[in-house]
C-alpha positions in Angstrom: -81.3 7.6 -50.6 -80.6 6.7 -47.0 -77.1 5.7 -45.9 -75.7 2.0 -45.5 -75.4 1.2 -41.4 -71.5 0.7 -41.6 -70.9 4.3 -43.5 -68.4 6.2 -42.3 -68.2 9.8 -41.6 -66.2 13.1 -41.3 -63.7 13.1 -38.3 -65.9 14.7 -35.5 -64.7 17.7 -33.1 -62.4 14.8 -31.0 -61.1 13.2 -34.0 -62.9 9.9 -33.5 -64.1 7.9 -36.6 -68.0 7.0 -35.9 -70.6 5.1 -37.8 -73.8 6.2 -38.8 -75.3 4.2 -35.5 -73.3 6.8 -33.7 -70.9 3.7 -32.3 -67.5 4.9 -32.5 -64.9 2.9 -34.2 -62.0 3.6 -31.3 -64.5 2.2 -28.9 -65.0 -1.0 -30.9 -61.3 -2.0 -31.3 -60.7 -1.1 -27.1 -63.4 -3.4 -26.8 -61.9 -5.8 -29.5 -58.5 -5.9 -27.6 -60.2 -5.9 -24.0 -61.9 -9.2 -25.2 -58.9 -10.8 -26.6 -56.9 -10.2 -23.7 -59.5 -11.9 -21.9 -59.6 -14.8 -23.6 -56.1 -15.6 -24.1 -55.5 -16.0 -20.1 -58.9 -17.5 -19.8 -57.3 -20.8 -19.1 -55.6 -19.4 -15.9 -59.2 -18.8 -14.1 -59.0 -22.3 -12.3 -55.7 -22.1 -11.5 -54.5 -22.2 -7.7 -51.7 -20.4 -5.8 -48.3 -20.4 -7.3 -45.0 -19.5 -6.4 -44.5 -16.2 -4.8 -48.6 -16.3 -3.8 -48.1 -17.8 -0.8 -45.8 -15.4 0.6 -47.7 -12.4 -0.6 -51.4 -14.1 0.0 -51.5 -17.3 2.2 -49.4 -17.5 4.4 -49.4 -13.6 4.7 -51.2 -13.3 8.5 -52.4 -9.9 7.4 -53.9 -10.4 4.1 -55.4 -13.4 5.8 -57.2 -11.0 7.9 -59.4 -9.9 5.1 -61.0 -6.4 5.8 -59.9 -6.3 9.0 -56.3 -6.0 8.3 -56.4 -3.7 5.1 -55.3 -0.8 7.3 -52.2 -2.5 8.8 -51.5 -3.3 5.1 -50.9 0.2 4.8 -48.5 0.8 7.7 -46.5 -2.0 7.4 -43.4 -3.3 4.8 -44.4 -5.1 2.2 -43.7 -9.0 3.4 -44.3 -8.3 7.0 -47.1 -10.2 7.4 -45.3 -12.9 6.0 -42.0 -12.8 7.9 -41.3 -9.4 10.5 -38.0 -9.6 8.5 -37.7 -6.3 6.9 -37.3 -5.0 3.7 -36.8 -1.9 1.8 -40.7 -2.4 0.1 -43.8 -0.7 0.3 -46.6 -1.9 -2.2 -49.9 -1.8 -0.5 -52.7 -1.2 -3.2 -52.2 -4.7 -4.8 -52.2 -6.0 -0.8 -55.4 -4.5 -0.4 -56.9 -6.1 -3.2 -55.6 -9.1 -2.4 -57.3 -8.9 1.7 -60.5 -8.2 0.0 -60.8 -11.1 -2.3 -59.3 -13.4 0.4 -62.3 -12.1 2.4 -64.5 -12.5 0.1 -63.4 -15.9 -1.7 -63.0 -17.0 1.6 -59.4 -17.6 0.5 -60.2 -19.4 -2.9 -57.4 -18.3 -5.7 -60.4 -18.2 -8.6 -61.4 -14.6 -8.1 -58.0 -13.3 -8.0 -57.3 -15.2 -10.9 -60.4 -13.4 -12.6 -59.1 -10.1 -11.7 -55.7 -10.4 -12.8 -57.2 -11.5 -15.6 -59.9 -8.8 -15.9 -56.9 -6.0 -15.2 -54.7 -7.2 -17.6 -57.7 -6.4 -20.1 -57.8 -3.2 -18.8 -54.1 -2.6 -19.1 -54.3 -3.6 -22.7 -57.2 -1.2 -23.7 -55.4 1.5 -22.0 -52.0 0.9 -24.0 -54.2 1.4 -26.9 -55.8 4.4 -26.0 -52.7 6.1 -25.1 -51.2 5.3 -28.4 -54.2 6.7 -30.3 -54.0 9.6 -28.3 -50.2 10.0 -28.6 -50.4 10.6 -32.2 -54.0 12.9 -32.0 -56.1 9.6 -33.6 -53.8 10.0 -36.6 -52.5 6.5 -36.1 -54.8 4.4 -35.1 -54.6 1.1 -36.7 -50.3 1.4 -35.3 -51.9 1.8 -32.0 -54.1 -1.5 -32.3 -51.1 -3.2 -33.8 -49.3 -2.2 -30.5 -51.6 -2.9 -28.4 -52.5 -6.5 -29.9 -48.9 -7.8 -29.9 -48.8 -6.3 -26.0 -51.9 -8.5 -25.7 -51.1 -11.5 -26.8 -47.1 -11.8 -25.9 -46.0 -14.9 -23.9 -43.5 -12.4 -21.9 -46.5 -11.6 -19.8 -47.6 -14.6 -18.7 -46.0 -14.4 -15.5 -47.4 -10.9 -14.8 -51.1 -12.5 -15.6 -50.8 -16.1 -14.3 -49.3 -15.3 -11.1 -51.5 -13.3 -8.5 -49.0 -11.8 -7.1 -48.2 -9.6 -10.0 -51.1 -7.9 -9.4 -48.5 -5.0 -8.2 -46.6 -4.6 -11.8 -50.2 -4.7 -13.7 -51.9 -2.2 -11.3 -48.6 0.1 -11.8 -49.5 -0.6 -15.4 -53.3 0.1 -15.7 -52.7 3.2 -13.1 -49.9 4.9 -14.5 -51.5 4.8 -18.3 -55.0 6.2 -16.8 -53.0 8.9 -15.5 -51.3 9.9 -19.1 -54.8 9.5 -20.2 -56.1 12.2 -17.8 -52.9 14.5 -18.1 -53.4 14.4 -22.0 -56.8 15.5 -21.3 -55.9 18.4 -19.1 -53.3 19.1 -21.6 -56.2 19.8 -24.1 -58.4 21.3 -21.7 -56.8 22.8 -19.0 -59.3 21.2 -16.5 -57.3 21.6 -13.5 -59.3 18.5 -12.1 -58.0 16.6 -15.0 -54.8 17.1 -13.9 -55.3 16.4 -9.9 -56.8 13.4 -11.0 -54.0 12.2 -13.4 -51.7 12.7 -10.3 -54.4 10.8 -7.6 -54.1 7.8 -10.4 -50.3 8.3 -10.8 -49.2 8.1 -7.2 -51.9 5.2 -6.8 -49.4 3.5 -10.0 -46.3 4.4 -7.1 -48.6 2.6 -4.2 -48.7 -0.5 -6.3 -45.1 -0.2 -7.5 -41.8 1.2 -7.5 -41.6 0.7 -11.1 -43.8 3.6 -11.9 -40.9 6.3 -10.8 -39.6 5.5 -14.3 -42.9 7.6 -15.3 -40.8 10.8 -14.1 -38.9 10.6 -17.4 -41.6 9.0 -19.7 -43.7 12.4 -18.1 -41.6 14.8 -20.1 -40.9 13.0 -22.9 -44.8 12.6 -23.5 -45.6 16.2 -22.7 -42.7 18.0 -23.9 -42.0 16.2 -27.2 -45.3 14.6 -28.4 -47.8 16.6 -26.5 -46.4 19.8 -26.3 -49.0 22.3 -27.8 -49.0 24.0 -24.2 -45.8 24.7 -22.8 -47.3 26.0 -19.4 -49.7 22.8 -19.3 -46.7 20.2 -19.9 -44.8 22.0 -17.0 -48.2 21.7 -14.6 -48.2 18.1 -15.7 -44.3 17.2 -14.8 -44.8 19.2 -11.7 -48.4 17.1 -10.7 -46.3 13.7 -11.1 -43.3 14.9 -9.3 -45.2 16.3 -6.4 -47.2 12.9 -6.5 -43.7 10.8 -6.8 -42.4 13.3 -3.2 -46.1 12.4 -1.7 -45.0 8.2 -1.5 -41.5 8.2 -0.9 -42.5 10.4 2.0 -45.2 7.7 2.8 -42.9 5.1 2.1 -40.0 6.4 4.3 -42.5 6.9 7.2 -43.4 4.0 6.9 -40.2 1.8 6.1 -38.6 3.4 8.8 -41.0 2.9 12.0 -39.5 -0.6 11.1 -35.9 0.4 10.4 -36.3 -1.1 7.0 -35.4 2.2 5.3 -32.5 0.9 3.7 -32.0 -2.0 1.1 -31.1 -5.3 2.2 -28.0 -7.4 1.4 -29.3 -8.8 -2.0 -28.0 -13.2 -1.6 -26.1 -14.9 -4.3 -29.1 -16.9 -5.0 -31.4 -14.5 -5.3 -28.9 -12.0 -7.5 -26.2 -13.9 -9.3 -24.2 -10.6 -9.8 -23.9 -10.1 -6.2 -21.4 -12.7 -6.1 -19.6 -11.6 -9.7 -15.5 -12.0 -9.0 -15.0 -9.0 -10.1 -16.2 -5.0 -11.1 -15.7 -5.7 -14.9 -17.2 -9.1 -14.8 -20.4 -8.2 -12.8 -20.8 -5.0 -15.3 -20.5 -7.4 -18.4 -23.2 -9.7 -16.9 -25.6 -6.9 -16.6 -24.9 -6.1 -20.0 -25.4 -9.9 -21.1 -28.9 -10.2 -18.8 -30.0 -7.2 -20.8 -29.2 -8.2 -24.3 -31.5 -11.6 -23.1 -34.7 -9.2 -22.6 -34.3 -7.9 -26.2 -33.6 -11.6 -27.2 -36.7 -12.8 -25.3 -39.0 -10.1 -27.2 -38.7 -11.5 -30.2 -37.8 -15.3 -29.3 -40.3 -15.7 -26.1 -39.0 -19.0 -25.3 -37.9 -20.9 -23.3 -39.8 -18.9 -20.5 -38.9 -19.9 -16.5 -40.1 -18.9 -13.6 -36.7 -18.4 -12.4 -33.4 -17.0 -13.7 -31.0 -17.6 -10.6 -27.7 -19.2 -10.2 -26.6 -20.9 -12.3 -28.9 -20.5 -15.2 -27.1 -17.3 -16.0 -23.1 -17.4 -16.5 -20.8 -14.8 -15.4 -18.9 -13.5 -18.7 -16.4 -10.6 -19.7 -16.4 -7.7 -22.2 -14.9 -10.6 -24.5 -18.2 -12.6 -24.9 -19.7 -11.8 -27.9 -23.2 -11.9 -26.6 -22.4 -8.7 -24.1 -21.0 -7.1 -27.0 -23.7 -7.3 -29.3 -26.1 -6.7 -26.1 -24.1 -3.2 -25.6 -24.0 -2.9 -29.5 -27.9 -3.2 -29.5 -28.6 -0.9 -26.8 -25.8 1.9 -28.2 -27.3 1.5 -31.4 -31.1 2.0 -30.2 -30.2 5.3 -28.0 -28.5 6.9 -31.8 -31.4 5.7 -33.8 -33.7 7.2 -31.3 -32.5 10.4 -31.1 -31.7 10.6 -35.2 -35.5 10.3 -35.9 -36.1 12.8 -32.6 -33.9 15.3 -34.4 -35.8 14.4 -37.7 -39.3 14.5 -36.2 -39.8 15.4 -33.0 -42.7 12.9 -33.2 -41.7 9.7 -34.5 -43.3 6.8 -33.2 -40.4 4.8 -33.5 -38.4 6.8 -31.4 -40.7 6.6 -29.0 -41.3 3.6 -28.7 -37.5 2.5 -27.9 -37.2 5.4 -25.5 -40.1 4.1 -23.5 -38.7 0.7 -23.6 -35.0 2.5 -22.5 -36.5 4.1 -19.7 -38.9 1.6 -18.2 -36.2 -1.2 -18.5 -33.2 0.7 -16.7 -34.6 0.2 -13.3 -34.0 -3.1 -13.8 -30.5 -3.2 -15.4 -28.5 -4.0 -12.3 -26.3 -1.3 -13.2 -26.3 1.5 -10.8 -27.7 -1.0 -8.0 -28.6 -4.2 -7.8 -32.3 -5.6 -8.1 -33.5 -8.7 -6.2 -33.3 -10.6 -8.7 -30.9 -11.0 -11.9 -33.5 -11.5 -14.0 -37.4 -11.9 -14.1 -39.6 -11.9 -17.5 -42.1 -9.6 -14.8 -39.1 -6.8 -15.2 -39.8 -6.1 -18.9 -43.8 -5.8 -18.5 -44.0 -2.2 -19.2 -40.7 -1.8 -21.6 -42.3 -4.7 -23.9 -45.4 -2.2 -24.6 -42.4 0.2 -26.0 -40.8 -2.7 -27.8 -44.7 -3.3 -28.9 -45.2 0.4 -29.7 -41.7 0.4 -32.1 -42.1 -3.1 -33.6 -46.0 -2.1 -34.9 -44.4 1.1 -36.3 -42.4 -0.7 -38.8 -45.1 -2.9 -39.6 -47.0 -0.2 -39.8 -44.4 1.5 -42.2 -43.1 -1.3 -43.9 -46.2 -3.3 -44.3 -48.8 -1.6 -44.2 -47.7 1.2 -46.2 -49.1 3.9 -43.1 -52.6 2.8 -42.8 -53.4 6.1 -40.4 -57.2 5.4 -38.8 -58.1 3.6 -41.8 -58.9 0.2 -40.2 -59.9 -2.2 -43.1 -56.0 -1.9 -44.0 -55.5 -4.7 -41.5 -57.5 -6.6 -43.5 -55.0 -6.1 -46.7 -53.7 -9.8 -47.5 -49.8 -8.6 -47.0 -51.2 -7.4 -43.3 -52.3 -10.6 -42.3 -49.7 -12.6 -44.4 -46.8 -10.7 -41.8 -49.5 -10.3 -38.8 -51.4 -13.6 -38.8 -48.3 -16.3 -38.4 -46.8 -13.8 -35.2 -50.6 -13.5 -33.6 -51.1 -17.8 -33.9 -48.0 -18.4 -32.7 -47.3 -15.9 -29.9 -51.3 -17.1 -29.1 -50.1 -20.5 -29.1 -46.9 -20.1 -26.7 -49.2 -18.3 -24.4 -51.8 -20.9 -24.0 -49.2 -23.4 -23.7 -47.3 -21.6 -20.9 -50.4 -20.8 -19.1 -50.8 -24.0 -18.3 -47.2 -24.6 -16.4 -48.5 -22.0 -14.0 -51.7 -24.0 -13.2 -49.7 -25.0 -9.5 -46.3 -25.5 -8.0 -45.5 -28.8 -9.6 -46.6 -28.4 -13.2 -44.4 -25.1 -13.4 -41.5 -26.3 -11.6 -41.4 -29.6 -13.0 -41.8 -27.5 -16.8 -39.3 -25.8 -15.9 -36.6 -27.4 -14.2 -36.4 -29.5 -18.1 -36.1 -26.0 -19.4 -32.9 -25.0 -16.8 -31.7 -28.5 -15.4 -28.8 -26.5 -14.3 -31.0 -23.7 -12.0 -30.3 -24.8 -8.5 -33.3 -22.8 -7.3 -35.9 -24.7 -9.9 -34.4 -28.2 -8.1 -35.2 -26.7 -4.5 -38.5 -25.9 -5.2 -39.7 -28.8 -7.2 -37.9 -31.1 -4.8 -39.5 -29.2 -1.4 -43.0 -29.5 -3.4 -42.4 -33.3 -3.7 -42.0 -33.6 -0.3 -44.6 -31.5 0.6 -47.2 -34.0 -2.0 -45.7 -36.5 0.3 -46.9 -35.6 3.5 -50.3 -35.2 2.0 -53.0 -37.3 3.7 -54.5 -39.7 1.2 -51.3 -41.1 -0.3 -50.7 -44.5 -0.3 -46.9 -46.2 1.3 -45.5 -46.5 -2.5 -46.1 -43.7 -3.8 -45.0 -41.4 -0.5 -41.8 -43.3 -0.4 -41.6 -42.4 -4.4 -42.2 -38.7 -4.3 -40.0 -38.7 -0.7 -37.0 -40.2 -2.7 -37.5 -38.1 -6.0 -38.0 -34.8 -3.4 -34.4 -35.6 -2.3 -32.7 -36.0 -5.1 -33.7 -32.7 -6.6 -33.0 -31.5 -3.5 -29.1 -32.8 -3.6 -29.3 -31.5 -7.1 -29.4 -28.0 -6.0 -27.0 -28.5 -3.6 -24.5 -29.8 -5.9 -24.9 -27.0 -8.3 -24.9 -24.3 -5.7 -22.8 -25.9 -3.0 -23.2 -22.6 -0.6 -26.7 -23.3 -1.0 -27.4 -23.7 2.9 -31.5 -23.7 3.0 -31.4 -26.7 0.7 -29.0 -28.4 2.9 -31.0 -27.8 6.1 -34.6 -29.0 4.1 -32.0 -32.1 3.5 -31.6 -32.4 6.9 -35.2 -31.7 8.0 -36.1 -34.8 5.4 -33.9 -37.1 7.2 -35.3 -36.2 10.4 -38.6 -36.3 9.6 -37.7 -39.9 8.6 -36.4 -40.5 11.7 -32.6 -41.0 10.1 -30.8 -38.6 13.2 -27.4 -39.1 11.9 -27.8 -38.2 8.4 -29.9 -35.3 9.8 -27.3 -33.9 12.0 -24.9 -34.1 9.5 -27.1 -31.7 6.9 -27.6 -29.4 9.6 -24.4 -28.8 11.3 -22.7 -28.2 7.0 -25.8 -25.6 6.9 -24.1 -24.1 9.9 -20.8 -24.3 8.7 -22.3 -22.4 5.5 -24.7 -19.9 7.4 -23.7 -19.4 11.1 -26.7 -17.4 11.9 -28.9 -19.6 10.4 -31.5 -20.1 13.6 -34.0 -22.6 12.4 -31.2 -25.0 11.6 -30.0 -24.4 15.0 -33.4 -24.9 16.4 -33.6 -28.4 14.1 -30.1 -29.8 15.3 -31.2 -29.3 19.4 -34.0 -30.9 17.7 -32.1 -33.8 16.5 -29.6 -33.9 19.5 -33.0 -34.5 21.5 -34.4 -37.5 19.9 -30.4 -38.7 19.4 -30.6 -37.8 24.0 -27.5 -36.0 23.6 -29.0 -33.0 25.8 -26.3 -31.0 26.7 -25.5 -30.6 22.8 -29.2 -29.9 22.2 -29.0 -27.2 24.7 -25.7 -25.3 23.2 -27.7 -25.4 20.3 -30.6 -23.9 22.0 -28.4 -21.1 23.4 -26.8 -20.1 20.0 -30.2 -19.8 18.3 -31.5 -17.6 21.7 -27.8 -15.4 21.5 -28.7 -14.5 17.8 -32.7 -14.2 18.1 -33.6 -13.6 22.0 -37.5 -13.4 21.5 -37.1 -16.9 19.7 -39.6 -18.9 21.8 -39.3 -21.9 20.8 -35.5 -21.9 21.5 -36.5 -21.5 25.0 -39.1 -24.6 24.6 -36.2 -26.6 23.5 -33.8 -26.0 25.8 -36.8 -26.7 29.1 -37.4 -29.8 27.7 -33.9 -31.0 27.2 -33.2 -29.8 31.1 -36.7 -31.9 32.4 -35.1 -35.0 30.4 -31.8 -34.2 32.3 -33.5 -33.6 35.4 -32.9 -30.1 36.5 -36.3 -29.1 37.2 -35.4 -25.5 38.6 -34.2 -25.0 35.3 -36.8 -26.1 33.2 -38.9 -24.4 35.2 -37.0 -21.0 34.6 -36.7 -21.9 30.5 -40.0 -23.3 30.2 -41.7 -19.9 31.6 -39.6 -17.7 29.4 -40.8 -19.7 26.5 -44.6 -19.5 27.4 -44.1 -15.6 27.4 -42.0 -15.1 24.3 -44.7 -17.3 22.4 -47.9 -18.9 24.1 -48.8 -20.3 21.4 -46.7 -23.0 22.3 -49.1 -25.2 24.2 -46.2 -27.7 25.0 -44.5 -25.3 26.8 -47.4 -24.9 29.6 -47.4 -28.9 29.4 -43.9 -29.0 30.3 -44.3 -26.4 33.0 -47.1 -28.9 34.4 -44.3 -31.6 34.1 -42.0 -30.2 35.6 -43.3 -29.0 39.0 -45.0 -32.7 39.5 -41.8 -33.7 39.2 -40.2 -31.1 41.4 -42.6 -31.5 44.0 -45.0 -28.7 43.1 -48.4 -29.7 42.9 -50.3 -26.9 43.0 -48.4 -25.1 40.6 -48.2 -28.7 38.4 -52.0 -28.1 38.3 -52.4 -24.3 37.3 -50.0 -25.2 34.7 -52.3 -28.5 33.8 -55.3 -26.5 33.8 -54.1 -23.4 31.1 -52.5 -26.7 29.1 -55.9 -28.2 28.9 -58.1 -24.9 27.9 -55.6 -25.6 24.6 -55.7 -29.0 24.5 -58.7 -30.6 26.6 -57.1 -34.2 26.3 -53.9 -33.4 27.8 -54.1 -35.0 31.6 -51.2 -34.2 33.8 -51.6 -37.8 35.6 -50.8 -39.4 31.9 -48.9 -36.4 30.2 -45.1 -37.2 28.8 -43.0 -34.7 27.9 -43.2 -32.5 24.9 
């Protein structure tokens, strides 16, 4: 009698379950999860560019380049095509990707959305692979469990929603491919195997930093769970270590042909804890902003966009959140190594170490981070949080359902299972949404953290910004102008040091036309931030319209005295000496200016200005003549000064 379709048979020689049909049953539920993955951040595909997008993508002059600036990418820090302000980052892969879909979107936000999408599928197949793997196919239905609850989390949906996470879920989908391809050379012995494990881990390093953590998640896989081959574990940890030497040799080089081989000053605003009173109290806080990512993976909500001052309070070793946060995280390391000592295999145990190892480069305890706190932070420890919380469903619930899949179908599976997938489903969805553009997210969230200074700035800046968009009628301009600065003197008011707030203040008023008010916003930005050189540059500004010259032009030098390639300093100070009448001097400024940036067409006006004035014709009409190859309407015989 010949065999039903769906029979199962006999483990085969890699321990895979098949059907008759020869499909195997692993390769149905990777597909299962790949799907659902899909579809639960489908809703993000027509989403635009968000947050930190534009710094990383838009307005990034070398991603903008598209294929033409993919090898600059890889020689340069990571925001330097955004501002030649240096930093201590180097993160090209994701960059790369992201000058190839610019080119070939022709800057449109869909197709990244699609692949962030599409790689977040990936990364969720792969989690479940490794798991099945982990435990030799012995545990399969844990390792779907795992890998479902890692799908559908609402902790993610920053890492998925926003492009510009592309870096943490490239780490991700890299650095599990290459414990994929070590575990096979660890069976095999396929020395390819294991050069390409390495090529895929230090590509995980090139996307970024996060994957160092790998270097003790490496030995933990190979010399506790995978450990059949002492030799073969000690080529793997090798492989990854050489790879790990490989970039931070890469990175140096590169980091320091821009003397950015050192980290930054890390701001109060960005890092609460960099402005803690004192040692114990910073210490505490870390403690506290830790205990808040366990919190968070159970109780995803409320998620924001932005943990900064003051949405997170300083506290002492007397709170009794930090002690239950140290509590917690004492208690995890015990239990941890209890069930190592019991079983040198326990999925529990590894579960929590993953999640202990992954999540201490983000603890602010040995060094700060640039940030206090970011739900991106806890991408890869949530799939060890994932990995432990299935194992006691998979324990206590399922009774140890092994490979045998149809237990998921037991009524107490979906009873416990069901109610968590709906609503962690639901939350995503929902939150999905706030990240369809600048305003819905802020505006979400600033309800979520009224007292986040940051949130106000940003939703008060993209007010202002809707307000200078053509198409908008008198009302409602005047509307979102006055409701952009009050959020605005929101922020300020909670974070009173809070000078690039105050200066947008300012550059609100003038933009208005209100000089007075204007000056007064940017002179308390200065009083806050001396070196601040684009307020400086904005008060000449303001000193110019307000024909106070000779103030305009101290401002002009201060700005030149901290930043002497800043060209439009230069501008500013050639225009205030034509409107005073000292044409020698304008003349001098004006050419400095055209040199330092010539984009400036204003300055070659000016220089056209001035020697008309000065008695210069000839050289009034070279000048006239470069002006108008930039601008063909400009006339010398009409022109006023710009």
């Amino acid at each position: 009698m010949a065999k039903e379709k769906n029979q199962q048979v006999p483990m085969g020689p890699s321990g895979s379950t098949t059907t008759i049909a020869g499909f195997s049953i692993i390769g149905k539920l990777t597909f299962l999860l790949g799907i659902i993955a899909f579809l639960i951040y489908a809703n993000t595909l027509g989403h635009g560019y968000v947050l930190d997008d534009y710094i990383v993508i838009v307005k990034n002059n070398i991603v903008t380049k598209g294929f033409s600036g993919i090898g600059e990418i890889f020689t340069t820090p990571y925001h330097f095509g955004h501002s030649p302000v240096t930093n201590d980052l180097y993160r090209p892969l994701a960059m790369v990707m992201f000058a190839v879909e610019w080119q070939l979107s022709g800057g449109g936000a869909w197709l990244s959305h699609f692949i962030n999408t599409v790689v977040f599928a990936g990364c969720v197949m792969l989690l479940f692979m490794f798991v099945d793997e982990l435990f030799d196919k012995r545990k399969t239905v844990l390792a779907f469990v795992a890998a479902l609850l890692f799908a559908l989390h609402p902790i993610h949906t920053e890492v998925v929603a926003n492009i510009k996470s592309r870096d943490e879920l490239m780490c991700f989908l890299c650095a599990f491919g290459s414990l994929l391809l070590f575990m096979k050379h660890a069976r095999s012995g396929k020395i390819m195997e294991l050069v390409a494990g390495a090529v895929l881990y230090f590509l995980a390093l090139l996307s970024k930093e996060t994957a160092i953590t790998f270097i003790g998640v490496i030995p933990l896989v190979f010399f506790f769970y995978k450990n059949d081959n002492r030799g073969r574990s000690i080529m793997i940890t090798a492989g990854a270590v050489i790879a790990a030497a490989a970039y931070l040799a890469i990175r140096f080089s590169v980091l320091a042909h821009y003397n950015a081989n050192h980290s930054g000053e890390v701001s109060f605003i960005d890092n609460v804890l960099s402005g803690a009173p004192t040692s114990a109290t910073k210490f505490a806080t870390a403690i506290y902003i830790m205990g808040n990512y366990i919190r968070m993976l159970f109780v995803p909500y409320p998620l924001i966009c932005d943990y900064s001052y003051s949405g997170i309070p300083f506290v002492g070793f007397g709170n009794t959140w930090v002690l239950l946060s140290f509590a917690a995280y004492l208690a995890l390391v015990v239990f941890a190594l209890l069930r190592m000592l019991k079983n040198r295999k326990d999925p529990a145990a590894f579960g929590i170490l993953f999640f202990l190892i992954t999540i201490s480069l983000f603890s602010n305890i040995p060094f700060l981070v640039g940030a206090a706190m970011a739900e991106r932070f806890v991408f890869f420890a949530s799939a060890g949080f994932c990995i432990a919380i299935s194992r006691a469903v998979d324990k206590w619930v399922i009774k140890d359902g092994g490979n045998n899949i149809d237990a998921l179908k037991r009524g107490t599976t979906l009873f416990v299972l069901l109610p968590v997938c709906l609503v962690y489903s639901g939350i995503t969805f929902a939150r999905n949404g706030d990240w369809k553009s600048n305003n819905s997210l802020y505006a979400a969230d600033v309800v979520k953290a009224p007292e986040n200074s940051r949130l106000h700035y940003y939703l008060g800046t993209d007010l202002l910004i809707s307000e200078e968009a053509d198409g908008t009628d008198v009302e409602t301009k005047k509307q979102l102008a006055t409701a952009g600065i009050e959020h605005l003197k929101t922020a300020v008011a909670i974070y009173p040091g809070f000078s690039l707030v105050i200066s947008e203040i300012g550059s609100t008023y003038f933009n208005i036309k209100n000089y007075d008010s204007a000056a007064i916003y940017f002179e308390k930005a200065l009083t806050i931030n001396g070196k601040d050189t684009l307020a400086m540059h904005n008060l000449s500004a303001v000193y110019f319209f307000k024909q106070e010259y000779e103030k305009s032009v101290a401002q002009c030098r201060s700005a030149i005295a901290l930043d002497p390639n800043y060209g439009r300093g230069y501008r500013n100070m050639g225009s205030c000496y034509l409107k005073m009448g000292k044409y020698d001097s304008a003349i001098q400024v004006l050419r400095i200016a055209a040199i330092m940036d010539p984009a400036i067409n204003s300055s070659y006006q000016n220089l056209a200005y001035s020697f008309k004035l000065g008695g210069n014709m000839d050289s009034a009409r070279k000048y006239e003549a470069i002006a108008r190859q930039r601008n063909p309407a400009f006339s010398l015989d009409a022109s006023t000064m710009k």
